[in-house]
TORGUGU-38318 format. One record per residue: x, y, z of N, C-alpha, C, O, CB in turn. Coordinates in steps of 0.2 Angstrom, whole numbers, plus 5000, padded with zeros to 4 digits. Glycine has a CB too. Layout:
! residues N
XYZXYZXYZXYZXYZ/...
//
This chain:
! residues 452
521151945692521651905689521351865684521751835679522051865694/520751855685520651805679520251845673520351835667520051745682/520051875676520051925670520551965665520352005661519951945672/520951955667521751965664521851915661521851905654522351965668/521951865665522351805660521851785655522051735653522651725664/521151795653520651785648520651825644520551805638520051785651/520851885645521051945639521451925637521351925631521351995641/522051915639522651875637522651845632522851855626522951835641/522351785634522251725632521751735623522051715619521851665639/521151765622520851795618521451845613521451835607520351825621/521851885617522451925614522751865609522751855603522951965621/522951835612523451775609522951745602523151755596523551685615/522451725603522151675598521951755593522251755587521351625602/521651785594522051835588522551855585522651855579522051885590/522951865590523451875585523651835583524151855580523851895587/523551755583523751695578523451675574523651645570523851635580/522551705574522351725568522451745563522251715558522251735568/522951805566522851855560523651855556523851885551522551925564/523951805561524551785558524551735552524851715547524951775562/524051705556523751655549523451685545523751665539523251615550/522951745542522851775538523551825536523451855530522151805540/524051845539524351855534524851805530525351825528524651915535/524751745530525251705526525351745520524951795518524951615525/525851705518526251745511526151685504526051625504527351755514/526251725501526351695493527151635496527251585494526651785486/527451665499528251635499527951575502527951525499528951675504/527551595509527451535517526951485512527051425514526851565526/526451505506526051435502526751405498526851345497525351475496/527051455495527651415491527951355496527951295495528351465488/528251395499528851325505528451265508528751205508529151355513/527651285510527051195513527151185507527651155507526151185516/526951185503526751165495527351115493527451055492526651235490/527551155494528651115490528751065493528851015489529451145491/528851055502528851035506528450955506528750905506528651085510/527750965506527250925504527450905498527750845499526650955504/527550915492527750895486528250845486528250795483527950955484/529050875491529350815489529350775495529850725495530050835486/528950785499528750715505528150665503527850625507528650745514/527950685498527550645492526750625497526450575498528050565489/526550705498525850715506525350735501525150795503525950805515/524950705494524850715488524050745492523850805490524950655482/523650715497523050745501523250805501523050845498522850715507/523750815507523850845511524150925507524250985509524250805517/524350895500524550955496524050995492523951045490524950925492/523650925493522850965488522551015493522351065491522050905484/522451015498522051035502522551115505522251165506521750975507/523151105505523451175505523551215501523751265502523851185506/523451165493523351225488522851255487522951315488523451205482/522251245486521751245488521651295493521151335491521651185490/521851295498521951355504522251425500521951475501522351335511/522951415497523251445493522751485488522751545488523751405490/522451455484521951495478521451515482521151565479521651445471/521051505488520451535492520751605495520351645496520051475499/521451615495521651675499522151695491522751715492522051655509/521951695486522151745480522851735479523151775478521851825481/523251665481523851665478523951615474524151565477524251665481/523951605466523951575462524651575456524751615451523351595460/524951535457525651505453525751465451525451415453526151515454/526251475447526651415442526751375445526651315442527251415437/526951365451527251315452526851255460526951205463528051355453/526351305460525751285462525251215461524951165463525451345459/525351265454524751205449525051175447524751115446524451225442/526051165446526151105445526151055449526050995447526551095443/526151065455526151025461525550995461525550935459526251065467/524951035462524451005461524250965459524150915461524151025460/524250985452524050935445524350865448524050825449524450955436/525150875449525350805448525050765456525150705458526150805445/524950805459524450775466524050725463524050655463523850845470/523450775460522850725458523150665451522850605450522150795454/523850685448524050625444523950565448523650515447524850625442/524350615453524750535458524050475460524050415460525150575468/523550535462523050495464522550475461522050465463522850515469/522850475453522250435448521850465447521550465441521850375452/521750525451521150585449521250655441521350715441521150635457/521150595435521750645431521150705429521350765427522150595423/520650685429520050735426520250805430520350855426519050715428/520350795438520450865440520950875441521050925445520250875445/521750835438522450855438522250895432522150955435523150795436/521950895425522050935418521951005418522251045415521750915413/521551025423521451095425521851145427521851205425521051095428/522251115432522951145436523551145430523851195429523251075442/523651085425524151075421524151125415524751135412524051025420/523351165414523151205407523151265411523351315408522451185403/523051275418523251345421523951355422524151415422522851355428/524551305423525051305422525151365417525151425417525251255422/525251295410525151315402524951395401525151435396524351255400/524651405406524651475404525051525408525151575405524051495405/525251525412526051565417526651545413527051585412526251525427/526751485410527251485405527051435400527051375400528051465409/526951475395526651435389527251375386527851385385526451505384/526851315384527351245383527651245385528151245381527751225378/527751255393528251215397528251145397527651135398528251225403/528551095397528751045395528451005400528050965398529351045393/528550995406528350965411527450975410527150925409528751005417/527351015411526251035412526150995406525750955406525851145410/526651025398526350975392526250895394525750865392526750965385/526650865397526950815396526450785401526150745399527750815396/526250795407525850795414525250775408525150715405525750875421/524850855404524450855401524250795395523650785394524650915401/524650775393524750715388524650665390524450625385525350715386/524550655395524750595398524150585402523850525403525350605402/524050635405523150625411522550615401522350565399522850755420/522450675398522150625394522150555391521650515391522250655391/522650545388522950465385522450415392521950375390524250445385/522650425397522350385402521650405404521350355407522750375407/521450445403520450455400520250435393519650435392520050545398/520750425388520450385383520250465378519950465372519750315386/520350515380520150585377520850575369521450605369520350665386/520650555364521150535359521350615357521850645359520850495352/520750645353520750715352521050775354521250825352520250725351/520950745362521150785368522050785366522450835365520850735377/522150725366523050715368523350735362523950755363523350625370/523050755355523350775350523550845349524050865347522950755346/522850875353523050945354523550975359523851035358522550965356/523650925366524150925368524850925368525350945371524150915370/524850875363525550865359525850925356526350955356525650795353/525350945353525751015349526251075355526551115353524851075346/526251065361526451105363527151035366527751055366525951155369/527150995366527550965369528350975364528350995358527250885369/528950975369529551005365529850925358529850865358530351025373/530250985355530250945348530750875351530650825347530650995340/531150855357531450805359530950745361530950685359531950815365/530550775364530150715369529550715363529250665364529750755378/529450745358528950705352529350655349529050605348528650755345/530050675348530150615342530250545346530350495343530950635336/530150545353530250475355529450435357529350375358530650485363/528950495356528150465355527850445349528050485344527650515356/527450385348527450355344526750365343526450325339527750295344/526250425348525450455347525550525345525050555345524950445353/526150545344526150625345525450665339524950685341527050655341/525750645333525350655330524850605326524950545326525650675328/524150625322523550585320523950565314524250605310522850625318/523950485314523750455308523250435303522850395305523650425310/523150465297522650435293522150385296521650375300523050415287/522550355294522250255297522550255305523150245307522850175292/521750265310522150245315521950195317522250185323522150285319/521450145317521450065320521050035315520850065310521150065327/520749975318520449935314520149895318520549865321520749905309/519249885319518949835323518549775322518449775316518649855325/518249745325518149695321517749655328517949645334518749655317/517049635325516749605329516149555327515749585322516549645334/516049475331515549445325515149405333515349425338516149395317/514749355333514549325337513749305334513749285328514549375343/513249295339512749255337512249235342512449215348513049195335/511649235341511049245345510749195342510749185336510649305345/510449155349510049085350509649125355509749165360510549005353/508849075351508149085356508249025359508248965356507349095351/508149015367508248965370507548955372507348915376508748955376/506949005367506248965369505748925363505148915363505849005372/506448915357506148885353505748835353505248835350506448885349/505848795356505448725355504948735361504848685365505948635356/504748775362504148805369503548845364502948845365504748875377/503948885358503648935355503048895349502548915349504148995351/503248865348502648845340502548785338502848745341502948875333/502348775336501848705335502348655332502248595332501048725330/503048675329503348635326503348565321502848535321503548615331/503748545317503648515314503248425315503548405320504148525312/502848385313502648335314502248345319501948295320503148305315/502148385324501648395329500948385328500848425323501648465332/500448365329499848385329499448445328499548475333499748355332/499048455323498448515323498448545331498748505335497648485319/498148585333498048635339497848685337497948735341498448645343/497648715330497248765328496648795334496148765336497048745321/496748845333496148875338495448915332494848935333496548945344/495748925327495348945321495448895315495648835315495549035319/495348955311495348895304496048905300496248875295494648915297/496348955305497248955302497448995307497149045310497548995293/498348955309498649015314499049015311499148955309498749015321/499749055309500249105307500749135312500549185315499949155304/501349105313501849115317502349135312502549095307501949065322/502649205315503449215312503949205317503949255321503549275308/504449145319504649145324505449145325505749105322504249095327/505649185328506349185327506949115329506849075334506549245331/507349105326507749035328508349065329508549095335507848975322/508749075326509349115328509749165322509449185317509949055330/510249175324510649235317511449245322511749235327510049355315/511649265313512449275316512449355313512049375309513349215313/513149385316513249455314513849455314514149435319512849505319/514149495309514949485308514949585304514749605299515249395301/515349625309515549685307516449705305516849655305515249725313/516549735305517249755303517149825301516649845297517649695295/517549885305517649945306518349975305518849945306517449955314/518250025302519050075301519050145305518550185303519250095292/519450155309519550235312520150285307520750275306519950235321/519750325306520450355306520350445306519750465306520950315300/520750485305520950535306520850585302520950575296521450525307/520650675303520550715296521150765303520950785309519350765291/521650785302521950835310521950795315521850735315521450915313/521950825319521850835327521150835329521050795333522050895331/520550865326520150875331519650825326519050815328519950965333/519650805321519050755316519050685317519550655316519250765306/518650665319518950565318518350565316517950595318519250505325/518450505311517950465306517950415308518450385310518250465299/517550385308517450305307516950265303516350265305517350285311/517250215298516750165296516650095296517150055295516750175290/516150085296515850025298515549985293515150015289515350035303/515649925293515349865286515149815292515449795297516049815279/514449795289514149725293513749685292513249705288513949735296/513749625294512949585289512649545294512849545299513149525283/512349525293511849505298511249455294510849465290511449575301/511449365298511049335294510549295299510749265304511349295289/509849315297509349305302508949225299508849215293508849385302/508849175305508649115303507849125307507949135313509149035305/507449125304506649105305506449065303506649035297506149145303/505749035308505448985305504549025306504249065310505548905310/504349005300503449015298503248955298503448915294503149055292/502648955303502348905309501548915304501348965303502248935319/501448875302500648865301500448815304500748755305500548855295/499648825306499048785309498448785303498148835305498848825317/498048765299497548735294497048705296497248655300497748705289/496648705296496248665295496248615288495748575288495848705296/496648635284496548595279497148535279497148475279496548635272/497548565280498348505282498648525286499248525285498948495277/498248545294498748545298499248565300499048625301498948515297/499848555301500348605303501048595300501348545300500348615310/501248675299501648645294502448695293502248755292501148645286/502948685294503348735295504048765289504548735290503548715302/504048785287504448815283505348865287505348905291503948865278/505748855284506248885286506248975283505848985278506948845284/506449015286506549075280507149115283507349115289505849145279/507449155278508049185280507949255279507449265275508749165277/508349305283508249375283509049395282509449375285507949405290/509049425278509849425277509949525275509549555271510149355267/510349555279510449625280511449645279511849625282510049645289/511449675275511949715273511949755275511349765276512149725268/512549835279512449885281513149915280513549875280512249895286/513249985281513750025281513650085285513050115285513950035274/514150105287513950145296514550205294515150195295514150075306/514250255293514850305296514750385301514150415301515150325289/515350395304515050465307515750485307516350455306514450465316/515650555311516150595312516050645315515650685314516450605308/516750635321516550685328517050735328517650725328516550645337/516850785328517150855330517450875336517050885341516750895328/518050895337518050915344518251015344518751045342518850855349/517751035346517851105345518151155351518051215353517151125344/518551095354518751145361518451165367518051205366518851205359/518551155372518251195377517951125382517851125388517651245374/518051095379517451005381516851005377516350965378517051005391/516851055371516351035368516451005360516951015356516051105367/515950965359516050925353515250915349514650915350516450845356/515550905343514750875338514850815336515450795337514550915331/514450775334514350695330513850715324513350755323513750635337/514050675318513550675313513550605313514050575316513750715306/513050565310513250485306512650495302512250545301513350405312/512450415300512150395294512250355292512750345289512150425289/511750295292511950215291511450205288510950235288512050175298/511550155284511250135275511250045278511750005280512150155266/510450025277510449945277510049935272509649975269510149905283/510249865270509849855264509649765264510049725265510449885258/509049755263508749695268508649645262508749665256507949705273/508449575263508249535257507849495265508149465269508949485252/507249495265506849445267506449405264506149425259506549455269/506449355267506049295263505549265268505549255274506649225260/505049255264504349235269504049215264504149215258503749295274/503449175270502949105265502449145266502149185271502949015269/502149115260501049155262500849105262501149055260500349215255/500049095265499649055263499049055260498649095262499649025266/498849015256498349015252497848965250497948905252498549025246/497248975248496948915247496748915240496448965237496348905253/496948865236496748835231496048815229495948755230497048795232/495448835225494848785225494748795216494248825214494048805232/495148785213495048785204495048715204494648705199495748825198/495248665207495048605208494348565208494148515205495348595212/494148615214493348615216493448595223492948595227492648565212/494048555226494248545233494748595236495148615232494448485234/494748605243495148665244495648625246495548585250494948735248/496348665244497048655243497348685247497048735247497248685238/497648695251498048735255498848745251499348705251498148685262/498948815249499548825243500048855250499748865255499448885234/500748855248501248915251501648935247501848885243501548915258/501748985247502149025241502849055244502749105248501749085238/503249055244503849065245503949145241503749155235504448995243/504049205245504049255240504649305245504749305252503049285238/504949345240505849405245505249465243504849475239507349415238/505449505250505349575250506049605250506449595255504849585257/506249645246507049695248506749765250506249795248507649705239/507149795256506949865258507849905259508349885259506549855266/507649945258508149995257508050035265507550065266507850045250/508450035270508150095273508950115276509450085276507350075279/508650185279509150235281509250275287508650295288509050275278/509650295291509350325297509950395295510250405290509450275306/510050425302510350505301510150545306509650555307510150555294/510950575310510650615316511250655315511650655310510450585325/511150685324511650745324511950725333511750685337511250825323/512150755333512250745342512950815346513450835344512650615345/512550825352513150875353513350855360512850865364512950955352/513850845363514150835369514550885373514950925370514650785367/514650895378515150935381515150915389514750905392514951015380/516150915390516250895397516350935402516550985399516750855398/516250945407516150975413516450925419516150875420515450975414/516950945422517350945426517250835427517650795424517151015433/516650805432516750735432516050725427515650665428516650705441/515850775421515250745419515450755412515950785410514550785423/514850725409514850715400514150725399513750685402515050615397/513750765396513250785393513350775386513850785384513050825394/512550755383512750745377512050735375511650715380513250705374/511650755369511050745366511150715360511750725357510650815366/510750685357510750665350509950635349509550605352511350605349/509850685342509250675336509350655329509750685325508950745336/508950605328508950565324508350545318507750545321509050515328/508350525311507750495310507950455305508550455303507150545307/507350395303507450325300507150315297506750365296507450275303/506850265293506550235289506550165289506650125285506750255285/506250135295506250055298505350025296504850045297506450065309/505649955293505049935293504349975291503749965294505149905298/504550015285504150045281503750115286503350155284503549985278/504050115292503950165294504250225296504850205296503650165297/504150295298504650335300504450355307503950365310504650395295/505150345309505350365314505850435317506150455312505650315315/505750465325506250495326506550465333506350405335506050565325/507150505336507350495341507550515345508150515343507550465341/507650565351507850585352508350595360508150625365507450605349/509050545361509350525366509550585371509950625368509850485364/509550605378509850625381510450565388510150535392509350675383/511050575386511350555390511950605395512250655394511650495385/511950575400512350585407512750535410512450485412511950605413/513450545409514150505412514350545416514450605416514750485408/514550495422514850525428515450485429515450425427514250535434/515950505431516650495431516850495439517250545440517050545427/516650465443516650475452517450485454517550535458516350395457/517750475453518550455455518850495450519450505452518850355454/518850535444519050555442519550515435520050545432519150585447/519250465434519750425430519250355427518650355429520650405436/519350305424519250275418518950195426518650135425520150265409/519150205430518950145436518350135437518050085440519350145444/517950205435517350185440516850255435517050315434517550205451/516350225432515850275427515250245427515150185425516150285421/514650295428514050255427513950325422514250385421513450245436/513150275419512850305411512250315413511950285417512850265404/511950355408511150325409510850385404510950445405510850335418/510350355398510050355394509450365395509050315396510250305392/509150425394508150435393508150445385508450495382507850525397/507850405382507650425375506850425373506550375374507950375370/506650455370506050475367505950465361506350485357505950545367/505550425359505550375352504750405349504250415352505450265355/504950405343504150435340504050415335504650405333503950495338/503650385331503450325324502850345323502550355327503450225325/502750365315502250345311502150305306502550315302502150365310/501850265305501550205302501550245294501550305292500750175306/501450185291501450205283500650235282500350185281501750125277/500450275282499850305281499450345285499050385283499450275280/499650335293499650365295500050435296500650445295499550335298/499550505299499750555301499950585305500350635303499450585301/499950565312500050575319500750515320500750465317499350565324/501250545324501550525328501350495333500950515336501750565329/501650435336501750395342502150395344502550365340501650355344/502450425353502750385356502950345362502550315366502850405356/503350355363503550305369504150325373504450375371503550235367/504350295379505150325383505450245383505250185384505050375392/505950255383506350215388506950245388507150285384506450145387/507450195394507850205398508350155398508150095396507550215404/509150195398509750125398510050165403509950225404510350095389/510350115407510950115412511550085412511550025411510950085416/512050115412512750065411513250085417513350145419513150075401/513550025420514050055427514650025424514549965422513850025436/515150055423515750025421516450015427516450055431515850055415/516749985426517249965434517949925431517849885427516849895439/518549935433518849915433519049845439519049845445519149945432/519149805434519149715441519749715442519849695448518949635439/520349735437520949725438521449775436521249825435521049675435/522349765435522549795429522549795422522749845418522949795430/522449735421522049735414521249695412521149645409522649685409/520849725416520349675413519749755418519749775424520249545416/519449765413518749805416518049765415517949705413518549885411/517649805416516749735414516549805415516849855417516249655420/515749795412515349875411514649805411514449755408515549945401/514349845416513549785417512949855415512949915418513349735429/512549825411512049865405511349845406511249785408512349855396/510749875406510049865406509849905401510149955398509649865413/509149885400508949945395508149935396508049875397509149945388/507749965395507049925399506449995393506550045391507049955412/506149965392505550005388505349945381505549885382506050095384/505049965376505049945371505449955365505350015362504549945369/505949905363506349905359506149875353506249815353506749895360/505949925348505949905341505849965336505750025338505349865339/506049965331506450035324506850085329506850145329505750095318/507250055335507750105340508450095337508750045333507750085351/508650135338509450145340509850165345509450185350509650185337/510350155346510950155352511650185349511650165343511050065357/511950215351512650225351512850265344513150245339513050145351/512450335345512450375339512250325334512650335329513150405338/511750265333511550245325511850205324511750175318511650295319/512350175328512950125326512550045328512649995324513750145333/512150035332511749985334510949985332510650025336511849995342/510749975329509949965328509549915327509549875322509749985324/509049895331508749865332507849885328507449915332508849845339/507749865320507549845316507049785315506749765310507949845314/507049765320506549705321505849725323505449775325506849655327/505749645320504949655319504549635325503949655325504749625314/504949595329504649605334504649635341504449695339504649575335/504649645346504449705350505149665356505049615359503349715354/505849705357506049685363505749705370505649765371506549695363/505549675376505449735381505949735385505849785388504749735385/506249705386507149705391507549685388507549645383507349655398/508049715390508849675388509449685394509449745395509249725380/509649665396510249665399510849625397510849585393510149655406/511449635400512249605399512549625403512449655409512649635392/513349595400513849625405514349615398514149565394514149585413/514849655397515549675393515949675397515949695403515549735389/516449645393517249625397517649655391517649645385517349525398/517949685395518649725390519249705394519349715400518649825389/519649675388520449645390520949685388521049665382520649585387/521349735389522049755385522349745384522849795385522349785385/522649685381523249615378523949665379524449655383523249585369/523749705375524749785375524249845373523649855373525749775364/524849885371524449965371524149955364523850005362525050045373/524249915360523849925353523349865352522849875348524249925347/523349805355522749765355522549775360522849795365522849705354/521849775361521149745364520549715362520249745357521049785366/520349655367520049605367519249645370519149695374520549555372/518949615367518049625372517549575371517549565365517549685370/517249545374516849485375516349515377516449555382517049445380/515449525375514849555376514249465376514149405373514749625368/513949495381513549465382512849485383512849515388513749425385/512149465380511449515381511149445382511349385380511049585373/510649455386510049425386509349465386509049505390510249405392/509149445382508249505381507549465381507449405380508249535371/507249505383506449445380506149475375506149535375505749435387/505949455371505749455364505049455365504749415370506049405360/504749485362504149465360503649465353503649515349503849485365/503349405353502949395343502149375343501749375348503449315337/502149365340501349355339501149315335501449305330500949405336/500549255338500349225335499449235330498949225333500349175340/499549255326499049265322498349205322498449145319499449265315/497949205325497249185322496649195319496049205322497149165324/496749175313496049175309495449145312495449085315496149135302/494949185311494349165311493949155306493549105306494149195314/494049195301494049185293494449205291494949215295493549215289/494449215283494849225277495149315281495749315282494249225267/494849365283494949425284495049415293495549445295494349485281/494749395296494749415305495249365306495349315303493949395310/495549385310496049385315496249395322496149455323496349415313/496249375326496549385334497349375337497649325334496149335339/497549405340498549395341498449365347497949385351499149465342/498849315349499249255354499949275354500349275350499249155351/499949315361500749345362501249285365500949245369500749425369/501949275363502249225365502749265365502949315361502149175362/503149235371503649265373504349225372504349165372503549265380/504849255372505449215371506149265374506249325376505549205363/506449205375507049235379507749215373507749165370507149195389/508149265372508749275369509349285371509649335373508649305367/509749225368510649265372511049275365510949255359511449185380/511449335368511849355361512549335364512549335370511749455357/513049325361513749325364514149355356513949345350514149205367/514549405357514749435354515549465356515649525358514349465352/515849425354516649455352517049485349517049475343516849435351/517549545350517749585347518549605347518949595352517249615347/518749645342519649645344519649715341519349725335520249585341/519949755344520349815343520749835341520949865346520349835345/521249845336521949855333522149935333521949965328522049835325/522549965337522650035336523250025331523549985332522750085342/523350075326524050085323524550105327525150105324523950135318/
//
């Protein structure tokens, strides 16, 4: 007897097996719908899901889906469902319009332009992004960097001699402001352009120690003009290119020193004398997205501080949640410089991290490090360069982005770095030794965004 009712009992669970394997195209339509309008947006992904693992794939499927993952913020993996729609009934109005809309909220511009082409001619003329603008925004950002170890760094004015040779030579940074202004705008759907104007005025002081008079300090200024442009292509598929090429053009001023003896007693002279440099950078970079991921490479070369440079950035973004709340970055770059006469190449690595988060409904932060030696580098496709002469070895911050309405936005950046410079000392007229000194730097820089 028990051996019956065990047969049985095995009999049964087979056959509810296999009545489960033959669910229907119809039995996925009706959970699906069901689910759909009792708004079970989990519980719908996961039976569609079952639906495409057992080869039944439809229109009305994918819309469900798509707008599942809408519902739940997850727009990276709604767009896929909405473009497989797109394809069972080409510009349906609903998939465009889903479609339009999970881009715009990834910030994917190029993306949403292409989508609109399918959207019906009622529902464009009440969008006011349908189509590209020539002129599509205008940016602007300006702020200012203070060394908080100036009066720690150099021998300062009125101080007493503390020469350790018979002269020491400090170029020491004091502070600078930086004031850019940016235009975007449009060639189609898939081109966006952008250009950048900026200046940058740098306050130094040169520190002398003598043996002949002591110590003695002069102001000097570094004053840099630039103009920044690039343009990204979006070629379909999640793949895109970058070109740019940014133009600075410098006026420094610095002091020498000299010794006087046409008298027959030696003189201690300084001469106030501008160096102007010209220099140039130029890369390429190619990107492509992958379902929660962003790849992208970019190679570069320059002409910084009389020497040449290449660069070469690999970056990876990851999009965990599927949407603009939650993204980490991260930056390997390979830096190579030769010196003006020299043959061979040197390099070096470093590394940036950036986690970005939303705090609220209107206010995100994004907290940034960057760690290696920074000097003739660049960041942000060429857009950011750091041209200095002295050596950063860290930097970190945090950025605050506000969205006042859907065409202004607010941002607030703040870096802190350590700097590092050298104190020059003579032993004679030709010998020399360096006294590394350290300094810490805060930048606060503000900025505003105008979309058309």
């Amino acid at each position: 007897m028990d051996r019956i009712v065990l047969i049985i009992a095995l009999l049964l669970i087979l056959f509810n097996a296999e009545s489960q394997a033959q669910k229907t195209l119809l039995d996925y339509d009706k959970s699906t719908y069901d689910l759909f309008l009792s708004k079970k947006w989990d519980a719908l992904i996961e039976e569609g899901n079952r639906s495409l693992e057992k080869g039944f794939d439809f229109y009305y499927l994918r819309i469900r889906m798509g707008i599942a993952y809408y519902e739940n913020e997850n727009y990276i993996s709604a767009i896929p469902h909405f473009e497989k729609a797109l394809e069972f009934i080409p510009k349906d109005s609903t998939a465009c319009e889903y479609l339009y809309y999970s881009n715009i909220l990834l910030g994917r511009k190029s993306e949403v332009f292409l989508a609109s082409d399918n959207l019906p001619y009622n529902y464009s003329r009440k969008s006011s992004l349908i189509k590209p603008e020539f002129f599509e925004g205008l940016y602007t950002e300006g702020g200012f960097v203070l060394n908080s170890s100036l009066n720690n760094s150099g021998n300062g004015k009125g101080l007493p001699m503390q020469t350790q040779g018979i002269l020491e030579v400090h170029k020491q940074l004091k502070n600078y402001r930086y004031n850019n202004i940016s235009l975007i705008h449009r060639i189609g759907n898939r081109i966006s352009l952008f250009h950048g104007f900026g200046n940058i005025s740098i306050n130094n002081s040169m520190q002398f120690s003598s043996l002949l008079d002591g110590s003695k300090e002069y102001d000097v200024k570094t004053n840099q003009w630039d103009y920044y442009f690039s343009a990204d292509v979006n070629a379909g598929s999640g793949l895109g290119f970058t070109g740019f090429l940014h133009y600075l053009n410098l006026n420094v001023e610095d002091v020498k020193f000299s010794v006087d003896t046409s008298s027959g007693f030696p003189k201690a002279e300084y001469t106030n004398f501008n160096t102007k440099y010209n220099e140039l950078l130029g890369g390429l970079g190619i990107n492509y997205s992958a379902s929660y991921f962003q790849f992208s490479n970019t190679i570069s070369a320059s002409n910084f501080n009389s020497a040449n440079q290449i660069q070469n950035t690999f970056r990876l973004i990851y999009y965990p949640l599927g949407n603009l709340n939650l993204y980490v970055l991260g930056d390997l770059t390979g830096h190579f410089q030769k010196e003006k006469g020299e043959k061979k190449y040197t390099g070096r690595f470093l590394w940036a991290g950036k986690v970005g988060f939303k705090l609220s409904d209107d206010l995100w932060a994004e907290a940034f490090y960057t760690g290696g030696e920074i000097q003739n580098y660049i960041e942000e496709n060429g857009y950011i360069v750091y041209n200095n002469f002295n050596i950063i070895k860290r930097k970190l911050g945090i950025n605050l982005i506000l969205p006042v309405s859907p065409d202004v936005e607010l941002s607030l950046r703040y870096q802190n770095y350590e700097q590092e410079s050298y104190k020059l000392i003579y032993s004679d007229t030709q010998t020399y030794t360096t006294n590394l000194i350290k300094n810490i730097n805060h930048s606060i820089i503000g900025g505003i965004k105008w979309t058309f």
